[in-house]
N, C-alpha and C positions, 0 to 999 in steps of 0.2 A: 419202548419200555412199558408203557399200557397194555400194548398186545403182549407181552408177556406175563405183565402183572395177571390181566382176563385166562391167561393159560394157566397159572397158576391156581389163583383163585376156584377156578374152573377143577383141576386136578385134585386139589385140598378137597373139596365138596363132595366128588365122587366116589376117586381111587380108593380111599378107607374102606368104605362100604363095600365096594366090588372088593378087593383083597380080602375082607371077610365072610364076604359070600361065596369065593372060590374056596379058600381054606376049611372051611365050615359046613359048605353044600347048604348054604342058605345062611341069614342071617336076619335077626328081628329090630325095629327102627317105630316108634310112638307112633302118630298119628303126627303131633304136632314135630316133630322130628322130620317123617316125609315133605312135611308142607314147609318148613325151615328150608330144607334140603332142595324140592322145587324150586323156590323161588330164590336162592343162590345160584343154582345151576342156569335158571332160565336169566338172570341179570347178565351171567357173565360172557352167555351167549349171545343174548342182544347185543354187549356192550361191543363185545366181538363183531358181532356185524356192522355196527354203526364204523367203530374203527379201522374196518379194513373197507369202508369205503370211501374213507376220511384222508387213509392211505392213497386208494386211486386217484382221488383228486390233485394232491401234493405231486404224485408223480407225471398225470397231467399238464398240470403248470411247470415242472421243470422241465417235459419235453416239449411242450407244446408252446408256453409262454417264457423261455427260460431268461429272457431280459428286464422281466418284471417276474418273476419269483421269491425274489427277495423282497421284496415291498409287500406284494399278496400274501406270503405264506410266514411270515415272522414269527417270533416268541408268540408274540401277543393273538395272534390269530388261532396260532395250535392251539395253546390254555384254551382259549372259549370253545373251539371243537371239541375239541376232548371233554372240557364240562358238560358241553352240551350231548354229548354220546352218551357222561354218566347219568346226566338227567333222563333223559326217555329213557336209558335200560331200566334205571330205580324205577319208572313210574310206569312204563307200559306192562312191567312184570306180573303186576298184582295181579292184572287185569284178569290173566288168566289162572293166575294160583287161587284166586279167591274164586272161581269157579269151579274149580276141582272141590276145595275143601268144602264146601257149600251143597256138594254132593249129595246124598242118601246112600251108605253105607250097612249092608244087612250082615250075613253071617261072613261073606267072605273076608279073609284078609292075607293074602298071599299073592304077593305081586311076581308075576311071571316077568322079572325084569334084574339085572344086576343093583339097579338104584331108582328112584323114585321120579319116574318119567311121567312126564303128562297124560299122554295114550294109555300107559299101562293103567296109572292110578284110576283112570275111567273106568277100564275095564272089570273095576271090582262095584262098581256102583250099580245097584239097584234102580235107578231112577232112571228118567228119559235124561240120556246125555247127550242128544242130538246139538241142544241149543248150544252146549257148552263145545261142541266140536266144530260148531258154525264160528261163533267167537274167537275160537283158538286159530283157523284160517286167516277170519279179519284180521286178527290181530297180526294174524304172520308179514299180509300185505305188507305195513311200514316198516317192520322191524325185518322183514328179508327180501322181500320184493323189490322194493322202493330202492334198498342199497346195492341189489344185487344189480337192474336196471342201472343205476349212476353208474356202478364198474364197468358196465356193459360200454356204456357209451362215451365215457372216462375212455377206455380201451380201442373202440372204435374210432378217436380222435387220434388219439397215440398212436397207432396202427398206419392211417393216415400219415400222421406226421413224419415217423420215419421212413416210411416209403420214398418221402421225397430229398431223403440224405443219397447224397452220389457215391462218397464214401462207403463202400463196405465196413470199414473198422469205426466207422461213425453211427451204421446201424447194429452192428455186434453192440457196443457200450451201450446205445439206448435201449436197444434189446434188454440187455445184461439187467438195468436198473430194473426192469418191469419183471421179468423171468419169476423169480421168488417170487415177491408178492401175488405173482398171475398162479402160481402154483400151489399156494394155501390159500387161494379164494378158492379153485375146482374144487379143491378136497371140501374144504367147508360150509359153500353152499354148495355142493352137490349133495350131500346128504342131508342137508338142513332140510333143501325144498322136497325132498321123497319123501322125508320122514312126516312135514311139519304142516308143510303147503299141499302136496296132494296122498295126504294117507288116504288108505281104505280100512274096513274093518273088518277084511278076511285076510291083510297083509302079514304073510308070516311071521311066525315070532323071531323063528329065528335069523332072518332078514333083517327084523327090525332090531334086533342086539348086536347086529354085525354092524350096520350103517351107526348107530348109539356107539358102540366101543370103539369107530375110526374118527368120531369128532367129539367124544371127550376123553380116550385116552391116547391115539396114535396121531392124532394133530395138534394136539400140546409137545407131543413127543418132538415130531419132527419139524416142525416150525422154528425152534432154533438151530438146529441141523441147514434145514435149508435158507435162513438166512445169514448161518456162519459161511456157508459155502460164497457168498464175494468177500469175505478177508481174506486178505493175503498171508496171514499166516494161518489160515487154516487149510488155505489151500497149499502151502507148502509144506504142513506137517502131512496131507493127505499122498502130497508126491513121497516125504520120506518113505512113509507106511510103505507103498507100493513098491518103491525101491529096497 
């Protein structure tokens, strides 16, 4: 439900803007409007990272600890994850939005971008933005490194663990439980860490709107897609279709 709500969220901030910038062939946004718009976008992508390593772990302990799962992973445990996910996204956000706005800004003002990305909004700044593009790395470290690592290793464990089921129809199911979630982590740190953790500053633009448009409009998109696919009644409306 989080990870949807962050998809949301996330969708709300954007899609407007792009929908009126395709319709329109551009479209105009304040000052204080972009930096609103920043720093929405960038919370709900933290929060997003935080929680979809929050994910790995829960599914960790049901494959790997599944007899004390219930005791480690209760009501009570998720709440405070999850709190704790919205805490750092609120507060490591600024960090970076308050160096963008903080900028020096001359005559330009046409962001080569569907919406108010961090990269781009540099790109119009007058000043040395070096220090502000070192910052935006650090910053990246905890907020995608650090959870993309846990999944890593989260995974590596799990990986392990069902290798040692004799069972084929015992590693299909534990497969099955990891499948989705292993498949909207590729999609959205793979373009996080291109975009975020190792840009350049001769990286295409149009590269950089392609990797932007698949992880804030086509993995909100498909995220409930592919986690509808283990219900069984989705998966038997998809046999009628076929049929």
């Amino acid at each position: 439900q989080q990870l949807s709500f962050s998809d949301l969220l996330g969708s709300v901030t954007i899609v407007p803007t792009l929908l009126s910038t395709v319709m329109n062939e551009g479209t105009k946004i304040s000052l204080i409007g972009c930096i609103v718009q920043l720093y929405f976008f960038g919370a709900t992508e933290a929060l997003q990272s935080f929680l979809l390593s929050v994910m790995s772990y829960d599914r960790y302990l049901a494959i790997c600890n599944p007899l004390r799962y219930s005791s480690l992973m209760n009501h009570r445990v998720c709440v405070i994850l999850i709190a704790i996910s919205w805490l750092l996204a609120l507060s490591v956000t600024p960090v970076t939005v308050i160096s963008a706005a903080t900028q020096e800004f001359c005559n330009q003002n046409t962001i080569n971008h569907f919406f108010c990305d961090y990269f781009p909004v540099l790109e119009l700044s007058c000043s040395d933005t070096s220090l502000a593009r070192i910052l935006t790395i650090t910053v990246s470290v905890p907020v995608i490194l650090f959870p993309f690592i846990l999944i890593i290793g989260s995974y590596i464990c799990i990986a392990h663990e069902i290798l040692k089921i004799v069972s084929s129809i015992g590693r299909q199911k534990a497969f099955s439980t990891c499948s989705s979630h292993l498949a909207v982590v590729s999609i959205f740190y793979g373009t996080l860490i291109g975009i975020y953790v190792v840009p350049t500053r001769n990286q295409s633009q149009t590269i950089s709107k392609l990797l932007s448009l698949l992880y804030t409009v086509v993995t909100p998109f498909i995220n409930p897609m592919i986690y509808s696919l283990k219900s069984a009644d989705m998966k038997n409306a998809i046999k009628n279709i076929i049929q």
